[in-house]
DSSP file (Angstrom, degrees, kcal/mol; ACC not computed):
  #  RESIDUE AA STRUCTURE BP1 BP2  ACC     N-H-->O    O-->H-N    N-H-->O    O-->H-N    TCO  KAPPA ALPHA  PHI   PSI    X-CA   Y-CA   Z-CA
    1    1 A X              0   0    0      0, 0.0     2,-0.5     0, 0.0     0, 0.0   0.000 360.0 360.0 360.0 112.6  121.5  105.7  106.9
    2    2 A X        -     0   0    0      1,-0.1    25,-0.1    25,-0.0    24,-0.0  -0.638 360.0-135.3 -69.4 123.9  124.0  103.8  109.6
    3    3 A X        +     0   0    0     -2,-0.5     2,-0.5    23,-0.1    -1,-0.1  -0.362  31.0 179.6-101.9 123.0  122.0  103.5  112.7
    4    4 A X        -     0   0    0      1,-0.1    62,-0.1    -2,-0.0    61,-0.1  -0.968  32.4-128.8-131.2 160.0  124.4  104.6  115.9
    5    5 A X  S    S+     0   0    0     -2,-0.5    61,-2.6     1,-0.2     2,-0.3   0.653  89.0  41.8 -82.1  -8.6  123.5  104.6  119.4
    6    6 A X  E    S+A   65   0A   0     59,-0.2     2,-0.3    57,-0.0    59,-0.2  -0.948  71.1 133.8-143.3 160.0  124.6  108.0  120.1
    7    7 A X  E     -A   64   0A   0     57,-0.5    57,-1.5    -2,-0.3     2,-0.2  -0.949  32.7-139.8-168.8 145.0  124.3  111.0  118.3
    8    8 A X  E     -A   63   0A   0     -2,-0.3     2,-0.4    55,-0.3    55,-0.2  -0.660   9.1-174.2-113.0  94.5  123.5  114.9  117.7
    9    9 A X  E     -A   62   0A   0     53,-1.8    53,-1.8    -2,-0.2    11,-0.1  -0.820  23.4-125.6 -92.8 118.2  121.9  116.7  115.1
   10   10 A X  E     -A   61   0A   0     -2,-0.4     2,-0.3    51,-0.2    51,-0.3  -0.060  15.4-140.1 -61.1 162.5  121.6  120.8  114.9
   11   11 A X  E     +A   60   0A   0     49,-3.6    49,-1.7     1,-0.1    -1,-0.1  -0.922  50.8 130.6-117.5 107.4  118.2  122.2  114.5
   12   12 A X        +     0   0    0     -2,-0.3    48,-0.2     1,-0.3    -1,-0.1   0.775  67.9  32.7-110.5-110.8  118.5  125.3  111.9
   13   13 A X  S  > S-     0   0    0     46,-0.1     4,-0.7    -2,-0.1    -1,-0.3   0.406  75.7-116.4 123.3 127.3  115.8  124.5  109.8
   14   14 A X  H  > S+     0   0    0      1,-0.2     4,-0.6     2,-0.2     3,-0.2   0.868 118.4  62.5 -65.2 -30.6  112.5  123.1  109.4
   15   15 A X  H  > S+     0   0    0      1,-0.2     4,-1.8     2,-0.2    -1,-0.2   0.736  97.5  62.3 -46.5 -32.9  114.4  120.4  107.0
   16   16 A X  H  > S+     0   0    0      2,-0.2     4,-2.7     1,-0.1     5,-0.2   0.818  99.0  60.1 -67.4 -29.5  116.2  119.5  110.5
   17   17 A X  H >X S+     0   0    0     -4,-0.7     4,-1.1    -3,-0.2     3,-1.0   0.927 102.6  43.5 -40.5 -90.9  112.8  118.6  111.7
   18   18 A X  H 3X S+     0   0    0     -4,-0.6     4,-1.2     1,-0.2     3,-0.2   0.597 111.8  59.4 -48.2 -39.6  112.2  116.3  109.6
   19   19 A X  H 3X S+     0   0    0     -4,-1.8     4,-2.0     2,-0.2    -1,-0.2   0.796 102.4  51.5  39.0-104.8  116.2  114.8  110.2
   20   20 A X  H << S+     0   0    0     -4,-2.7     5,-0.4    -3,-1.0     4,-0.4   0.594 106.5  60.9 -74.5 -27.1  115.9  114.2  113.6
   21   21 A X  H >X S+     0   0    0     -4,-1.1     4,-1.2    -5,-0.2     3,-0.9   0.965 111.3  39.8 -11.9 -84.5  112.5  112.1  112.6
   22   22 A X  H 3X S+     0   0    0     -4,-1.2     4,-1.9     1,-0.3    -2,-0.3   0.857 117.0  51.8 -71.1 -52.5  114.4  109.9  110.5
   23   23 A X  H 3X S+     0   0    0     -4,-2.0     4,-2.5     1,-0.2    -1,-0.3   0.666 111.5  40.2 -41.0 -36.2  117.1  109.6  112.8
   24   24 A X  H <>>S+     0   0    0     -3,-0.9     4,-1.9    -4,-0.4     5,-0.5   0.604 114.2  54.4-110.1 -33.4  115.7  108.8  115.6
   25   25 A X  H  X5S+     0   0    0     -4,-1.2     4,-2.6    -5,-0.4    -2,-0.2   0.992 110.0  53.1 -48.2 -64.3  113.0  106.2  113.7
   26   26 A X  H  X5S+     0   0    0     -4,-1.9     4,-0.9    -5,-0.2    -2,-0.2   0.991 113.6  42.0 -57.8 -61.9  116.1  104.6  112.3
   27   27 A X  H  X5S+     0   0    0     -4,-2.5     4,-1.1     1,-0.2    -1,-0.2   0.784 112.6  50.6 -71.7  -3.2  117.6  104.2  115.9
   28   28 A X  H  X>S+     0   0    0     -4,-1.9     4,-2.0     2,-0.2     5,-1.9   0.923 113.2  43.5 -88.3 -27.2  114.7  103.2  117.6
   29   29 A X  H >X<S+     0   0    0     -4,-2.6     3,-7.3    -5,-0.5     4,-0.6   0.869 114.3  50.0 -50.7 -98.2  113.8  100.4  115.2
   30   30 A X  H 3<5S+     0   0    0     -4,-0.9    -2,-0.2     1,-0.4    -3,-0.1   0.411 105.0  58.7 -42.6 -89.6  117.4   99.2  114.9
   31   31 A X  H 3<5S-     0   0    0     -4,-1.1    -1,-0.4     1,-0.2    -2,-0.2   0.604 124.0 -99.8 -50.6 -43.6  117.6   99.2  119.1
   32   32 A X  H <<5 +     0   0    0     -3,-7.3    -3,-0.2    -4,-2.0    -1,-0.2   0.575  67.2 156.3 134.1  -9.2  114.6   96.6  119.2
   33   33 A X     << -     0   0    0     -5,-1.9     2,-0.1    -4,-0.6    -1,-0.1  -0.171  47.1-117.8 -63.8 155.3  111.3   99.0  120.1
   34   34 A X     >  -     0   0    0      1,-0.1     4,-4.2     4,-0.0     5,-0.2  -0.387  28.5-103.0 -95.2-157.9  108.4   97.7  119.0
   35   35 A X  H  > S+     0   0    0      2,-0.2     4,-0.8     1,-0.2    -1,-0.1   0.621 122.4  54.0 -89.7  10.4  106.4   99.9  116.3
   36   36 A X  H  > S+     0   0    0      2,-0.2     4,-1.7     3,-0.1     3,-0.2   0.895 115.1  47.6 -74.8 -55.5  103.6  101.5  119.1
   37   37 A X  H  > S+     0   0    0      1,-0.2     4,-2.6     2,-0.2    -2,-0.2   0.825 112.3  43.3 -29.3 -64.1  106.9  102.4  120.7
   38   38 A X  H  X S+     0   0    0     -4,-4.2     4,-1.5     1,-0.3    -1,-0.2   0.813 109.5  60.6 -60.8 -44.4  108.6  103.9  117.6
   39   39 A X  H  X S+     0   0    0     -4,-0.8     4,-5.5     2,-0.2    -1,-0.3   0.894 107.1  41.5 -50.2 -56.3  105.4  105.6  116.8
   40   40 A X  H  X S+     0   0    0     -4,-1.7     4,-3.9     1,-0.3    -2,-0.2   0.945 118.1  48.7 -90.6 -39.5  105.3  107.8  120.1
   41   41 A X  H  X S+     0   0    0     -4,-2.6     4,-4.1     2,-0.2     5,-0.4   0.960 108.9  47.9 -37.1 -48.3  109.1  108.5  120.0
   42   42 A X  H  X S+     0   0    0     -4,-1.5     4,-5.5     1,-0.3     5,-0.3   0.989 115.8  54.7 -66.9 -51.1  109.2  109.6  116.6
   43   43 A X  H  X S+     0   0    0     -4,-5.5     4,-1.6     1,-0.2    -1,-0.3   0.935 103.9  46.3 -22.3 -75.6  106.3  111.5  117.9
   44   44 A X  H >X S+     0   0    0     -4,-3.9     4,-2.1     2,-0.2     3,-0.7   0.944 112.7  52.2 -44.9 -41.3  107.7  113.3  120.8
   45   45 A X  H 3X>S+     0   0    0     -4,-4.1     4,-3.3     1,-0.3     5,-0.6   0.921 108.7  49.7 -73.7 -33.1  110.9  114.3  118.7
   46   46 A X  H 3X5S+     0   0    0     -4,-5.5     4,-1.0    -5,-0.4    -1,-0.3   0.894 114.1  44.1 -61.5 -31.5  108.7  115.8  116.0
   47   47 A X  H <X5S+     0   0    0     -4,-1.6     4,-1.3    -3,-0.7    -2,-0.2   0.984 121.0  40.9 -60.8 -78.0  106.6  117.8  118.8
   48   48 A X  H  X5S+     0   0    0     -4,-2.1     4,-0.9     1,-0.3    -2,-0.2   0.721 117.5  48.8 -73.1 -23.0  110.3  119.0  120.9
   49   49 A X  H  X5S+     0   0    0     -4,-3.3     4,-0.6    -5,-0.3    -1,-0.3   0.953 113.0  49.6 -86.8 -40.2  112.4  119.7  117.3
   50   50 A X  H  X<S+     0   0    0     -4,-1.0     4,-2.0    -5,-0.6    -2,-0.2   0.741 107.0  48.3  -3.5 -59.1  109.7  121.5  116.4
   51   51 A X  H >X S+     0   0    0     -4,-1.3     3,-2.7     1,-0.2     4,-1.6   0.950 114.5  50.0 -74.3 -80.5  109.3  123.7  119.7
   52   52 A X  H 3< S+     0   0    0     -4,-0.9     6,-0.4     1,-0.3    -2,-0.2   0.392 115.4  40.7 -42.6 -18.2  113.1  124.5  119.4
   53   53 A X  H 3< S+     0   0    0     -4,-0.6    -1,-0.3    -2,-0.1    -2,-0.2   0.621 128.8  34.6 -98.9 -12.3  113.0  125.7  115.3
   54   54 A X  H << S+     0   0    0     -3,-2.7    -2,-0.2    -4,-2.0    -3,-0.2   0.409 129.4  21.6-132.2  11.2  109.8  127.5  115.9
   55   55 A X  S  < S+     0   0    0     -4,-1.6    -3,-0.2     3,-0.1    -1,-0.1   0.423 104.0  65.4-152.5  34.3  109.9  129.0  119.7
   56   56 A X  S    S-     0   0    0     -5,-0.3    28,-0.2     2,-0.2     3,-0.1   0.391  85.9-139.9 -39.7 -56.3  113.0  129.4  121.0
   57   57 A X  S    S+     0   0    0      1,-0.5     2,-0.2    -5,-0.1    -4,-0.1   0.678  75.2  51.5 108.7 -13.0  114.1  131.8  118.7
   58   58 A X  S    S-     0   0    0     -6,-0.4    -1,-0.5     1,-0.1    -2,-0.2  -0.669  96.5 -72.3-149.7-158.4  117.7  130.8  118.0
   59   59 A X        +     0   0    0     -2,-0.2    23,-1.5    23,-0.2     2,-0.3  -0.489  48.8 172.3 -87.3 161.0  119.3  126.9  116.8
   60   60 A X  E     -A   11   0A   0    -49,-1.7   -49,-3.6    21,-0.2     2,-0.3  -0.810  19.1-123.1-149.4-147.5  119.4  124.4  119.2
   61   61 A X  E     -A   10   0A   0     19,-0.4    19,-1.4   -51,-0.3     2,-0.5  -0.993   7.1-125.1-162.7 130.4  120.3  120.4  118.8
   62   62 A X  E     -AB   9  79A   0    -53,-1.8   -53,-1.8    -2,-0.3     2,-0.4  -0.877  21.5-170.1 -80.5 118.9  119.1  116.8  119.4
   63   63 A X  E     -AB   8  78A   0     15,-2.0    15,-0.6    -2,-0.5   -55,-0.3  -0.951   7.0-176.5-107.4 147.4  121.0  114.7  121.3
   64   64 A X  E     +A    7   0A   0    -57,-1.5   -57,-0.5    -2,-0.4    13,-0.2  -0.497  13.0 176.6 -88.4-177.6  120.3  110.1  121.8
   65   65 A X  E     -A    6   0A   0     11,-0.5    11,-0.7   -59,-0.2   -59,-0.2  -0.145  22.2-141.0 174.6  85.4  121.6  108.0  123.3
   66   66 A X  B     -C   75   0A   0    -61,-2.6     9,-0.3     9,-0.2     2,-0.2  -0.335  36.0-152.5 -93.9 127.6  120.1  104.1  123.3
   67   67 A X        -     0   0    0      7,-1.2     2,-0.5     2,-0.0     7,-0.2  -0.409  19.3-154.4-119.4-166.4  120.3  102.7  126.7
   68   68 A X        +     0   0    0     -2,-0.2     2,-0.4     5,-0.2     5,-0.2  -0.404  24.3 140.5-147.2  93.5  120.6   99.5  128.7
   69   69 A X  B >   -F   72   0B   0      3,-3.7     3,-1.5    -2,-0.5    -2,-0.0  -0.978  68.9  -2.8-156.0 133.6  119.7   98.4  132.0
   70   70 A X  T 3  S-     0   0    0     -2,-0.4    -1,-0.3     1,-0.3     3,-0.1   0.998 124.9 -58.0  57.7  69.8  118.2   95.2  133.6
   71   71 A X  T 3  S+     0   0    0     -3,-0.2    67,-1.5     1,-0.1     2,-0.5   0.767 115.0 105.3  32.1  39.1  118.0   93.6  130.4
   72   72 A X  B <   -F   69   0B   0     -3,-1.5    -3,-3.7    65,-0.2     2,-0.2  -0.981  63.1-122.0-134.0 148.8  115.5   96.4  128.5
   73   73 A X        +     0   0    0     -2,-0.5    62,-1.4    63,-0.3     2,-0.3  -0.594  30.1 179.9 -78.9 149.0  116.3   99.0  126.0
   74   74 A X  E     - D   0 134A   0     60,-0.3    -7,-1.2    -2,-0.2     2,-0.3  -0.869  18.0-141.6-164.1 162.5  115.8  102.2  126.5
   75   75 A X  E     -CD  66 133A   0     58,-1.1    58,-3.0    -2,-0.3     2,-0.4  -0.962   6.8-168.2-144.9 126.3  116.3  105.9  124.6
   76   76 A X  E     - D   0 132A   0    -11,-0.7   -11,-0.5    -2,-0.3    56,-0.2  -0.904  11.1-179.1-107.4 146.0  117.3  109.3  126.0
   77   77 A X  E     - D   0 131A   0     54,-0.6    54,-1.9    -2,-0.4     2,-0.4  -0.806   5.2-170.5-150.4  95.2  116.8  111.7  123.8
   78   78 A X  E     -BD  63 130A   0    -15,-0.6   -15,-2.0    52,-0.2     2,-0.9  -0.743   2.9-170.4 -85.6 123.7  117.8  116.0  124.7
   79   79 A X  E     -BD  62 129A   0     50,-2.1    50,-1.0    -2,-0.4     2,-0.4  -0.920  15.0-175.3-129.6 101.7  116.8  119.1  122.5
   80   80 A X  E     - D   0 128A   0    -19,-1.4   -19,-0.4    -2,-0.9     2,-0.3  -0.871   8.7-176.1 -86.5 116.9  118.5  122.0  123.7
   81   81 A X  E     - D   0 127A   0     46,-0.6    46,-0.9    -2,-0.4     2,-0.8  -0.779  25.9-150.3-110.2 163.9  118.1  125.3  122.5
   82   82 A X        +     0   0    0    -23,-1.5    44,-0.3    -2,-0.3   -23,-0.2  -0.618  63.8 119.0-107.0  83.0  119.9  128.8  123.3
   83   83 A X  S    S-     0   0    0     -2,-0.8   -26,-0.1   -25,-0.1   -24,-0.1   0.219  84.1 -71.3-121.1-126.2  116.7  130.7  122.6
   84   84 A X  S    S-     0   0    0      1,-0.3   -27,-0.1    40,-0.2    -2,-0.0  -0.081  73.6-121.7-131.4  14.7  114.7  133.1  125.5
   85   85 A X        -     0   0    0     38,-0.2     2,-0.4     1,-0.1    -1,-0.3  -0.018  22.0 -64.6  87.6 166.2  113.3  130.5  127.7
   86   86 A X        -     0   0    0     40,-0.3     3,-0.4     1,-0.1    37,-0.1  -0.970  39.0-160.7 -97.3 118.4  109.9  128.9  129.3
   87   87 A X  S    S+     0   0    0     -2,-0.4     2,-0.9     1,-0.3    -1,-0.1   0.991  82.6  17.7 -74.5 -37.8  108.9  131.6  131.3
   88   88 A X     >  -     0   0    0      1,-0.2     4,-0.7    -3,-0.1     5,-0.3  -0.893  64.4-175.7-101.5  81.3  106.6  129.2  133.5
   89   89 A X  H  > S+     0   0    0     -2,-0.9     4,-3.2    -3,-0.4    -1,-0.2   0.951  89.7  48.6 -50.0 -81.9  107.5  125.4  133.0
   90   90 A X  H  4 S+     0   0    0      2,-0.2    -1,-0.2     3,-0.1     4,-0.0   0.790 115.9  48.6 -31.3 -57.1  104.4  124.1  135.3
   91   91 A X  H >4 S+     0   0    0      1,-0.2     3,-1.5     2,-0.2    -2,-0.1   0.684 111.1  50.7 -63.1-109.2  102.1  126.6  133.1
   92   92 A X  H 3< S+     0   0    0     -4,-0.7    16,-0.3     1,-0.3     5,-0.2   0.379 100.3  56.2  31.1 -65.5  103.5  125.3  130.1
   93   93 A X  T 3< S+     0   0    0     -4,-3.2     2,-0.4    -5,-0.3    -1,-0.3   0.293  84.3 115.3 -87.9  26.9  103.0  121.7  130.6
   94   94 A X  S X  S-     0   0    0     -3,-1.5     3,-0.9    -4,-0.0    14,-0.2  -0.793  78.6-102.0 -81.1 143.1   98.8  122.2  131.2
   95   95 A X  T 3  S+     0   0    0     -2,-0.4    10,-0.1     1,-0.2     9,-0.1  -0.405 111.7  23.5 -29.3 137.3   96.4  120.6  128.7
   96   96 A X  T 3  S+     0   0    0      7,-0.3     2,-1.0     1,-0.2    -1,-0.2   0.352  88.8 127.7  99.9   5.5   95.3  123.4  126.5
   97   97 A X    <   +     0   0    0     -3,-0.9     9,-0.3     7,-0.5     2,-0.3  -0.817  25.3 142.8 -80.3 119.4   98.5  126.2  126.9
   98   98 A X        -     0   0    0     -2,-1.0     3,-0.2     7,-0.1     7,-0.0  -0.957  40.3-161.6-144.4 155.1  100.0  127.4  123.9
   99   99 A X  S    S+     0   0    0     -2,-0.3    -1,-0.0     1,-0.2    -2,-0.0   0.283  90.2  64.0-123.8  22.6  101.3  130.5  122.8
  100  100 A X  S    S-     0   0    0      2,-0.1    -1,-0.2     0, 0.0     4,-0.1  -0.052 113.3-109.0-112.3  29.1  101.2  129.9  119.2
  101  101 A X  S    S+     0   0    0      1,-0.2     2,-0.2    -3,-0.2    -2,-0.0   0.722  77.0 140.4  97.7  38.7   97.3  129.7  119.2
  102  102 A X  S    S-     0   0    0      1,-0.0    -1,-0.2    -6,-0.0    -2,-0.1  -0.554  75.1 -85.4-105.4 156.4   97.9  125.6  118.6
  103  103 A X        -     0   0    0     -2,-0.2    -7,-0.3     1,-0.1    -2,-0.1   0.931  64.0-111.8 -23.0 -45.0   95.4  122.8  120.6
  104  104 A X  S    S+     0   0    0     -8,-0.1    -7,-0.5    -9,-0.1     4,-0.5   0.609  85.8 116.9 119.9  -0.6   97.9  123.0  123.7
  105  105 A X        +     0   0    0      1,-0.1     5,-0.1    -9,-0.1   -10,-0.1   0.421  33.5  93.4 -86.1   9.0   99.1  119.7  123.3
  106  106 A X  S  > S+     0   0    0     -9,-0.3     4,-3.7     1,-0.2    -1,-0.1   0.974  94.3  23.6 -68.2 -72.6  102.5  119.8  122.5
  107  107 A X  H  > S+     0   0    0      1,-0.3     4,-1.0     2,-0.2    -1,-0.2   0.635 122.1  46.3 -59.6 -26.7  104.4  119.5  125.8
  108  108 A X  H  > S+     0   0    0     -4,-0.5     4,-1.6   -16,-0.3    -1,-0.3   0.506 118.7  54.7 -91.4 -10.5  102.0  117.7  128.4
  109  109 A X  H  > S+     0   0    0     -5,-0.2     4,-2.1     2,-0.1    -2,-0.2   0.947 105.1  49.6 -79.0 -50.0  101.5  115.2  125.0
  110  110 A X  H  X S+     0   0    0     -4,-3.7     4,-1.1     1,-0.2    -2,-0.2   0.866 111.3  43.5 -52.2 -38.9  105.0  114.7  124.8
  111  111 A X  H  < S+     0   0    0     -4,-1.0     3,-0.5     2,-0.2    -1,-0.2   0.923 112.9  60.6 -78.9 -16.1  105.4  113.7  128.6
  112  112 A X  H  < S+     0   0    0     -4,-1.6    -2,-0.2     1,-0.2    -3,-0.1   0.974 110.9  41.7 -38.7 -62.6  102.0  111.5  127.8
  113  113 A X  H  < S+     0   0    0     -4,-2.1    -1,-0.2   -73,-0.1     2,-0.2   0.487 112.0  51.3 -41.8 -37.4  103.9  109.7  125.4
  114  114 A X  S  < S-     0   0    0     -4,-1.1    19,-0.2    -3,-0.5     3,-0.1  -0.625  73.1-131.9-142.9 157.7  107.3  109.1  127.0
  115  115 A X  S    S+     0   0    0     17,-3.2     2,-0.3     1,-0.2    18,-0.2   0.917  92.7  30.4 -97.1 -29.5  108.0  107.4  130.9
  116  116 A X        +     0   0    0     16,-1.2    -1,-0.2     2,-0.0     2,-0.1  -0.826  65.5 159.3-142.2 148.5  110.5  110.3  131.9
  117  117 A X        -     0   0    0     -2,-0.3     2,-0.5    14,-0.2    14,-0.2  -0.446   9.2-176.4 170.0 116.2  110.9  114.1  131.0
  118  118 A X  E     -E  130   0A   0     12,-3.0    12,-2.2    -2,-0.1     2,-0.5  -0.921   7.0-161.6-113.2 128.9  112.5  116.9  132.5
  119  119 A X  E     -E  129   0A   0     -2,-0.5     2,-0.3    10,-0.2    10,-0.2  -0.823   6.4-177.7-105.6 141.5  112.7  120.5  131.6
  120  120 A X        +     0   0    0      8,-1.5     2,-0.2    -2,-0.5     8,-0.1  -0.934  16.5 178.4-128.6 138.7  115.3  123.2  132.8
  121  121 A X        -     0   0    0     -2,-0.3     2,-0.4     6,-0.2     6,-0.2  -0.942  12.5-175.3-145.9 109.6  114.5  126.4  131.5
  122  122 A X  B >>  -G  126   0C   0      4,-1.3     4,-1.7    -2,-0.2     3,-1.0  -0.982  36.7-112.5-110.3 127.3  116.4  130.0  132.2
  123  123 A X  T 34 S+     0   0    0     -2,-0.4   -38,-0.2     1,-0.3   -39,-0.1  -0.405  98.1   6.3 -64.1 122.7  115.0  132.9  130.8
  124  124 A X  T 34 S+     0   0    0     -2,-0.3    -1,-0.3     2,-0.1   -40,-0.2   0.880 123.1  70.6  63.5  49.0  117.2  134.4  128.2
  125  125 A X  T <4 S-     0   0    0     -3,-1.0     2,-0.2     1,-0.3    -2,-0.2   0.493  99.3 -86.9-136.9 -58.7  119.5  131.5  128.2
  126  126 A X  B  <  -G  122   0C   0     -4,-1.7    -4,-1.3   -44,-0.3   -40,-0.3  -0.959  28.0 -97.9 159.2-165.9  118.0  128.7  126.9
  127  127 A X  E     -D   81   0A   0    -46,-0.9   -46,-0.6    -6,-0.2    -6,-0.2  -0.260  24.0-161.3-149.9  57.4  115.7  125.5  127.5
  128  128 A X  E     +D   80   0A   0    -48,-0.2    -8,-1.5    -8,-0.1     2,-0.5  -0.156  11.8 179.4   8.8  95.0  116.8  121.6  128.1
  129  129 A X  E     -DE  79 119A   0    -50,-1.0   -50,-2.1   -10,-0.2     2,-0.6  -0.790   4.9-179.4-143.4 132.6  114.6  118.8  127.7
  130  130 A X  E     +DE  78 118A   0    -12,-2.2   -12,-3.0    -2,-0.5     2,-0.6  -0.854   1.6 175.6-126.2 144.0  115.1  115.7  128.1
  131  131 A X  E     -D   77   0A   0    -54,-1.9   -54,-0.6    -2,-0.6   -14,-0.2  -0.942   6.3-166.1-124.7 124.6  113.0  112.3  127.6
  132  132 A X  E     -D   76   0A   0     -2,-0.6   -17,-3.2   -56,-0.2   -16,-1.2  -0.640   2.4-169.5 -95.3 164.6  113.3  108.8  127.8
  133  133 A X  E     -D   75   0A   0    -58,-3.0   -58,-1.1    -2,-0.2     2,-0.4  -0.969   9.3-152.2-141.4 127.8  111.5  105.8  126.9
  134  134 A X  E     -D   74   0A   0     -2,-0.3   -60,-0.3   -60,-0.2     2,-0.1  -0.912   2.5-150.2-104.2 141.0  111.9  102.3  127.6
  135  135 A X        -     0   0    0    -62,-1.4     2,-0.3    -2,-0.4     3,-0.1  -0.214  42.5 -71.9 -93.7-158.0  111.0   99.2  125.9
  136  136 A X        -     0   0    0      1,-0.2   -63,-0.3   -64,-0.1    -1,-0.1  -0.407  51.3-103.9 -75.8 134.6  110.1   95.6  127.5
  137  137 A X              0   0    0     -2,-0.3   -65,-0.2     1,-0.1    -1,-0.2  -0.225 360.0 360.0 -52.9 139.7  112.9   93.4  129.2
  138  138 A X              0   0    0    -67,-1.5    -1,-0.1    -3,-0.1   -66,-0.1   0.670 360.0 360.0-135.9 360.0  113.5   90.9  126.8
């Protein structure tokens, strides 16, 4: 698999899941993270390609993007979908919300995980989120 520094990948398909996993594994290694690092990406993306094949409601897409600033590496990483929205972002991101009857963990884990993450959300529109993660100046 050639490792690039930017990228997209649909999300159809639970097979897409798994995908954007591998994808984003491959680039984070190859960019220099170490493997605590790689771990909690690989994480997040499995959490947020997840949310987008199994609540949204329509396809959406992973975008990367490996970045570079003050001598550290860095990953933005957006999964958009055109689904039916977060009706309440702030409710959303509490400990213990879900509406698939899950722990709660997905979205306040995912911002645990990651130093930046912002959602835009329109009702009957779609959903945006993007996170980044940086590793150590080297």
């Amino acid at each position: 698999m050639a490792t690039e520094e930017t990228g997209e990948h649909p999300i159809k398909s639970e097979g897409d899941i798994v995908t954007c996993r591998k994808l984003i594994r491959t680039a984070a290694v190859a960019a220099g993270f170490g493997m605590t690092d790689v771990t909690r990406i690989v994480t997040a993306v499995s959490e947020l390609a997840r949310n987008v094949y199994v609540h949204s409601g329509s396809d959406g897409v992973m975008r990367w993007e490996i970045l570079y600033q003050s001598g550290k590496v860095g990953i933005q990483l957006e999964f958009e979908d055109y689904g039916k929205g977060i009706p309440d972002v702030d409710q959303a991101m509490e400990v213990g919300f879900t509406t698939a009857g899950t722990m709660g963990m997905g979205l306040s884990g995912v911002k645990r995980l990651m130093d930046e993450m912002n959602i835009k959300s329109e009702i009957g529109v779609g959903t945006t989120i993007t996170i980044e993660k940086w590793g150590r100046a080297k």
